[in-house]
Steps between C-alpha positions, in 0.01 A plus 500: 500500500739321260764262576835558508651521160595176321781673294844341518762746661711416125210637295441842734811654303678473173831570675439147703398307209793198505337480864237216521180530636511483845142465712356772651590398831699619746874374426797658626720717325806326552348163385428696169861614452680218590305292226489732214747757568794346683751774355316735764521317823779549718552272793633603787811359538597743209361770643694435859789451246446860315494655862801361594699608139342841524634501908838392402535759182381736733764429852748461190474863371484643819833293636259377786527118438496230738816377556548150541801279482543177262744215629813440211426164463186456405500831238803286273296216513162460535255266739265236315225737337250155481427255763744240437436135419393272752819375674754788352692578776758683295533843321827629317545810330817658352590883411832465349770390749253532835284154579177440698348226601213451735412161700182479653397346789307163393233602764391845310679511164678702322438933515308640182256766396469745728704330730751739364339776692617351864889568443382815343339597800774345748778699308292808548449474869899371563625793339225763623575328924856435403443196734470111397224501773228633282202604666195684346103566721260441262380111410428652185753701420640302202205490351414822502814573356453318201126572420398169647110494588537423884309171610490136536605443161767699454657445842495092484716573139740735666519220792561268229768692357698567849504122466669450187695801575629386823575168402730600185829466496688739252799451341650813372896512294693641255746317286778652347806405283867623603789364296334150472405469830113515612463737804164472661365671746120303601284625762237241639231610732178498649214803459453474918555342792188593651171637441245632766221577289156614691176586318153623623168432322356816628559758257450837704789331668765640336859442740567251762564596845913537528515150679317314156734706277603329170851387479693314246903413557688540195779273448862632534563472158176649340530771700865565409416476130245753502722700704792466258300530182160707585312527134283769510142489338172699510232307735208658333632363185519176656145507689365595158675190314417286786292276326749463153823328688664498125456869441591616891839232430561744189434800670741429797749369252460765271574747757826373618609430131414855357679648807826358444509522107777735426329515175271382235582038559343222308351227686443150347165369581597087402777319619668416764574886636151624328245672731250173436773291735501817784114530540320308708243399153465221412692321206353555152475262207502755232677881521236659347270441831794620726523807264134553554483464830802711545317804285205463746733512826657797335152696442420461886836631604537795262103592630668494819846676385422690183856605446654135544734412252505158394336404118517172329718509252401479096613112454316410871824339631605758778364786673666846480533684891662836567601641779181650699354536843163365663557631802527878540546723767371816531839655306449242225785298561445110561510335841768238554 
């Protein structure tokens, strides 16, 4: 009997010849790929990603999205999209005449990343109980509802960012100019002003008897403001930009700012009122990398929200928006 062959896989066919030899032994596939053709491996974070845009294209053509509600604050002005420097306890954002800044506690910091996604969630349940007492079963509710993978991991950060969360204080206002005079009307408050948060390791588990029940306490004044100024927003969109805090901030944002556009606005991306002082990114030395990171932002949402219409415009200085919906329902006509 003769061995096995001694031929390199490169040299089998012509149509593999920029392939190197590779020994006759066994080697996986993947390994083979990932070296020499890297343009055909798809990891799967992109293809959990792809899912979710095909699911929300989908729930949007049928008018059977998820509705979920967005608190005002926080889609003006964004939260920190980094982790902050050591020792930053401060975060200010302006959109126009309305101000926020966020203190964090010095025990946890300050909220960023997908921080975001607990007042998201919070706003959702307020406005779905119509009750400051929130209450929802399932340990693992949240992140289930924004494509978290459920386990040790993944529930110490969302314990880590009830922290920071919880031990914000917000300060929300908008200044205005009347004959000379500054009126002002400032909001400051806290996210909650209590948290009973219960999770279980066993994952078959999946509620807590009535009596173990999760509960958060809103404070009086959150709870008003999402009350007085629910923003609605797709939660499939959100679950599927869970993990791009820049491009969900835009989305949100987006979907307020197209809604009330009586028609086609202009607005500037530098400056003091520009869209790089109401995200929650981070400053940027040079416009061109804003620009470019803007264009990228943009891609994700319009995968999300083909018919979105907001384009950079020709000099990159300001982004054009027209009024348009995100939210449907099943007539066509946008939530709000």
């Amino acid at each position: 009997m003769s061995g096995p062959p001694t031929q390199g896989i490169g040299k089998c066919d012509p149509r593999y010849g920029s392939v190197p030899t590779v020994p006759s032994s066994l080697v996986r596939s993947g390994d083979i790929l990932r070296q020499h053709f890297p343009e055909f491996v798809v990891s799967k974070q992109k293809v959990r990603r792809a899912d979710a845009i095909t699911g929300v294209r989908l729930k949007r053509q049928a008018a059977n999205q998820n509705l979920g509600f967005a608190s005002r604050p926080f889609v003006l002005c964004g939260l920190p999209v980094k982790r902050p420097q050591s020792g930053q306890l401060l975060h200010e954002r302006r959109n126009g005449h309305f101000l926020l800044q966020v203190t964090g506690h010095p025990s946890f910091g300050l909220p960023w990343g997908q921080d975001r996604l607990v007042p998201l969630f919070l706003a959702t349940l307020a406005i779905r109980q119509q009750n400051r007492v929130i209450r929802f079963r399932s340990a693992a509710e949240m992140l289930d509802t924004f494509g978290m993978q459920q386990g040790g991991t993944q529930y110490r950060r969302l314990v880590a960012a009830f922290q920071r969360i919880f031990g914000a204080t917000i300060f929300f206002g908008t200044d205005s100019q009347r004959e000379k005079a500054t009126v002002v009307h400032r909001a400051r408050f806290s996210f909650m002003s209590e948290a009973r948060i219960w999770y279980s390791r066993n994952s078959a588990q999946e509620t807590l008897p009535c009596e173990f029940q999760n509960e958060i306490v809103l404070s009086e004044e959150f709870f008003s403001e999402i009350l007085a100024h629910p923003i609605p927003t797709d939660m499939e969109a959100a679950k599927a930009l869970s993990c791009s805090p820049a491009a969900l901030d835009l989305f949100t944002w987006l979907s307020y700012r197209c809604f009330v556009a009586r028609g086609r606005e202009r607005v500037p991306l530098f400056g003091s009122t520009g869209l790089v002082s109401q995200l929650g990114s981070a400053g940027y030395s040079r416009p061109r990398k804003f620009r470019e990171r803007l264009q990228g932002w943009l891609d994700l949402v319009r995968a999300l929200w083909p018919e979105c219409p907001a384009t950079i415009d020709d000099n990159g200085t300001g982004l054009w928006v027209d009024h348009g919906s995100a939210v449907l329902t099943a007539g066509g006509a946008h939530v709000c």
